[in-house]
N, C-alpha and C positions, 0 to 999 in steps of 0.2 A: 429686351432683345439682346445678345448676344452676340458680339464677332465671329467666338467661337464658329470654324468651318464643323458640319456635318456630313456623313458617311450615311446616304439612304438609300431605301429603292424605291427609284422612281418610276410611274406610271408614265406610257407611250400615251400623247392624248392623240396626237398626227402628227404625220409624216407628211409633207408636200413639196412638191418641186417648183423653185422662183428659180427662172431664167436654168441658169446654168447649175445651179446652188439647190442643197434642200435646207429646208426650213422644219425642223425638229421640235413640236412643244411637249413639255413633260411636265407632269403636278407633281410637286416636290416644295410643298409649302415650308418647311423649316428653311430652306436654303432662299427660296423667295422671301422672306421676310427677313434674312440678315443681308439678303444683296444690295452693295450700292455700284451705282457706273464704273466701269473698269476692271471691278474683279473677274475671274474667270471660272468654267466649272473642268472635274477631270472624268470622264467616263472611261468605264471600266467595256471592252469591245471584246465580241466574239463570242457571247459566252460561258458557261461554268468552264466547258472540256474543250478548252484552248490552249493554243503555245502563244498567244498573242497576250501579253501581259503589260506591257506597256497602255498606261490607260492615255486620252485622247483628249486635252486641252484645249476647250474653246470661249470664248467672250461669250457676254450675252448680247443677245437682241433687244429683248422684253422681258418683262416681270408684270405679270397680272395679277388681282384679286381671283379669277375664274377659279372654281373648285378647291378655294381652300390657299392655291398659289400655283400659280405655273411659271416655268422658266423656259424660253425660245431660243435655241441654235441655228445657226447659221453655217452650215458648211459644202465644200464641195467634195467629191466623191473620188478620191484621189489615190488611194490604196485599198486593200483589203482590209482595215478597221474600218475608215468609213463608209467602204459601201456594206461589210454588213449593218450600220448604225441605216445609212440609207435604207435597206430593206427590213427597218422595222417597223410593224404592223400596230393600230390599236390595241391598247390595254396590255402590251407587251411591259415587260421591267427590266431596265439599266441601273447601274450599279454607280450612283453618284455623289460625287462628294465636293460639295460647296460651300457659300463660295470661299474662292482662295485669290490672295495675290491683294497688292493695296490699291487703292479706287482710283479716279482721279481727285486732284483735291479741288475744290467749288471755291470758286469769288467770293468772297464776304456780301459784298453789295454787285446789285446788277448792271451787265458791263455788254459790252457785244462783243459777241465767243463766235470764233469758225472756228467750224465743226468738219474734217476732212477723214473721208473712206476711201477705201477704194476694195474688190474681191470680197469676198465672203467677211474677211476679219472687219470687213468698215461697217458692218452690219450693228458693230456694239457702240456706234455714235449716237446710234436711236436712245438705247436707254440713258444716255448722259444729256442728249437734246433736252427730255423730258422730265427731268431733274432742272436741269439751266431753265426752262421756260416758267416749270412751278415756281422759280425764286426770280423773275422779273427780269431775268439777262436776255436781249436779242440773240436769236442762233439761225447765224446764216450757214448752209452747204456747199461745200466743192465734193463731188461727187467724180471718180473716174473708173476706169479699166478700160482695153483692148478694143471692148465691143458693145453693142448696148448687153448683150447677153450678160456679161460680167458685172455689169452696173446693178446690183443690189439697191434699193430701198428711193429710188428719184421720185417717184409719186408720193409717196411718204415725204421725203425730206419739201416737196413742193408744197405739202396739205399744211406742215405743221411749222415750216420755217420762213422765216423774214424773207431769204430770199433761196436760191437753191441756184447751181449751176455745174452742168456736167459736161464731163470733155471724156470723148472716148477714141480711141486711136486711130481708128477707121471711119469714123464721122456717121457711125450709125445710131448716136442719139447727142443731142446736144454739140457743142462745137468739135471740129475733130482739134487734137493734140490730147495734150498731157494735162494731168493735173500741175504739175511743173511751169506749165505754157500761161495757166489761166491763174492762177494763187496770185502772184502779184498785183496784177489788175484786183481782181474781187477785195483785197485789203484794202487796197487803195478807195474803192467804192462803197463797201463797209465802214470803212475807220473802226476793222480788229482791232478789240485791247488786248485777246489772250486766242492761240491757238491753238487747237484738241486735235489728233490725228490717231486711226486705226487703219490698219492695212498693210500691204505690203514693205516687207525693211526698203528696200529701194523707193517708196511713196515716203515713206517716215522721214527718213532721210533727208530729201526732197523739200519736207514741210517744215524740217528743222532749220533748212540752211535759212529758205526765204524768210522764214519767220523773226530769225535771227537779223538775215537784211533789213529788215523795217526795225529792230529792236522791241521786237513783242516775245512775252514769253510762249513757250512750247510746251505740252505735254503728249507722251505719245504712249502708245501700248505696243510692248515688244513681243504678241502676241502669236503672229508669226515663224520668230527668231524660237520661242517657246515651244511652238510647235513640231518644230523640224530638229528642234535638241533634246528636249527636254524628257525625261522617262515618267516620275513621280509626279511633279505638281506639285510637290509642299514641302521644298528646301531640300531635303534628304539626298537626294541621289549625284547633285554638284554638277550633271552634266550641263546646265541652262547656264554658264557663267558668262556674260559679257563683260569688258572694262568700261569703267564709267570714271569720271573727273569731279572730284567733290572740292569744295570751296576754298581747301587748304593746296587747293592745285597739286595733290598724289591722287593719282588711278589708282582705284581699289577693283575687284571682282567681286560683281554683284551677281546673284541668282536674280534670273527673270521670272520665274515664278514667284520666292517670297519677298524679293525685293522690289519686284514689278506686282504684273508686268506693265507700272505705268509708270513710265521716269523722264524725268525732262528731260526733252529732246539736246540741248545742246548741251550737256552732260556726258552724253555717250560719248564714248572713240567709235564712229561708226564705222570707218574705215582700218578699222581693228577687229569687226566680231570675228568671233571663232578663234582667235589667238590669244593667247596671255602675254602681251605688249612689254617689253622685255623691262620697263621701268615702273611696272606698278609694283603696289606694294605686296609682298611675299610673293615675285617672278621668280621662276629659279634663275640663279647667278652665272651668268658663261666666264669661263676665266681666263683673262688675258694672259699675254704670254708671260707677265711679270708676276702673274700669281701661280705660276705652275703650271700653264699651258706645253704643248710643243714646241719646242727653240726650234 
């Protein structure tokens, strides 16, 4: 088996609609058998005779044996790439190229892992739960969003997980608040050795700090951040750049597609995306007034 990403076309098996979200499976078995948890896929939207060129970066859900290899999307219907992706029909073909981006990295020995989602992007917890459970580690759930509607995969993460707990804004499934509100507690009840997070940059975030409170490691997917910058999906284009902090304590700019999009959470400058933070390494230089600025 091969890392190597592939360029294929994939078969529409369905299309259905969970809560607020559709749920996309496609047989596309070369790319299901190089997938591990975390990576992401890029679809090609709209079309041969489009002006829409920019393809459409999502995590996976699932990876099945079914027909050879299927892979599960997860997304909501936000623009005009996805709702044409949402209105496609059986045996239709998308133009996909998998997987891309690096995984999360696995425990050596088995450990108790929370596991936090939250929107359509928390939907790719599923396939790393199931990897963590094959190798012996407990995986317990924090589950969130606004409303039960947004809350993707709670019966799932209840059927398959140690424990499962969801907070949603308005108190229409499980306790009302935040994932924010509840994370502490649930570590504390668990005894987390390692925290996994997909979802919102403002949830990622969230689950970097507290994780960091208890001194447990973080791993998040900037899957999100990816989506809403990113054009290509496989390094090239340099728009997905965040600042990140590596061990020599210099901020470098990392690409969230090849460098992600799964990086430890307290690595990031979170409070820096979308800027190039005037001290990392190759920032352009502002010049004071003793190098030749304005007297």
């Amino acid at each position: 088996m091969s890392d190597t990403p592939v360029q294929t076309s994939a078969t529409v098996l369905t299309v259905r609609q969970v809560q607020d979200y559709h749920a996309m499976t496609l047989v596309a078995p070369a790319i299901a058998e190089r997938f591990r948890p975390g990576q992401f896929v890029a679809l090609a939207v709209g079309g041969e005779h489009t002006s829409r060129l920019v393809r459409r970066c999502f995590g996976v859900h699932e990876v099945k044996s079914d027909y050879g290899g299927t892979v599960e999307l997860v997304f909501a219907d936000t623009e005009p790439g996805t709702g044409w992706l949402a209105g496609r029909r059986s045996r239709d073909q998308i133009d996909l190229v998998g997987p891309l981006g690096r995984p999360f990295r696995l425990p050596r020995d088995p450990v108790t892992c929370l596991l936090v989602g939250g929107g359509p992007g928390g939907a790719a917890v599923f396939a790393l739960a199931d990897t963590l459970l094959r190798r012996g580690c407990q995986v317990h759930f924090v589950l969130g969003g606004p409303s039960a509607r947004q809350v993707f995969g709670s019966r799932m993460a209840q059927r398959i997980g140690d424990s499962s707990t969801v907070a949603t804004e308005d108190g229409t499934m499980g306790e009302r608040g935040t994932v924010r509100d509840v994370l502490p507690r649930v570590i504390e009840e668990t005894g987390a050795d390692v925290v996994y997070g997909c979802g919102p940059t403002g949830l990622l975030r969230s689950v970097t700090q507290i994780a960091g409170d208890f001194g447990l490691p973080s791993q998040v997917s900037v899957e999100e951040f990816l989506q809403r910058t990113g054009a290509c999906g496989i390094g090239v284009c340099m728009t997905c750049m965040l600042p990140v902090h590596g061990d020599d304590g210099v901020t470098r700019m990392v690409r969230a597609c090849a460098d992600g999009p799964v990086l430890r959470g307290d690595r990031i400058r979170w409070g820096d995306l979308g800027t190039i933070p005037f001290d990392a390494l190759g920032a352009p230089r502002v010049l004071s007034v003793s190098e030749g600025g304005q007297q």
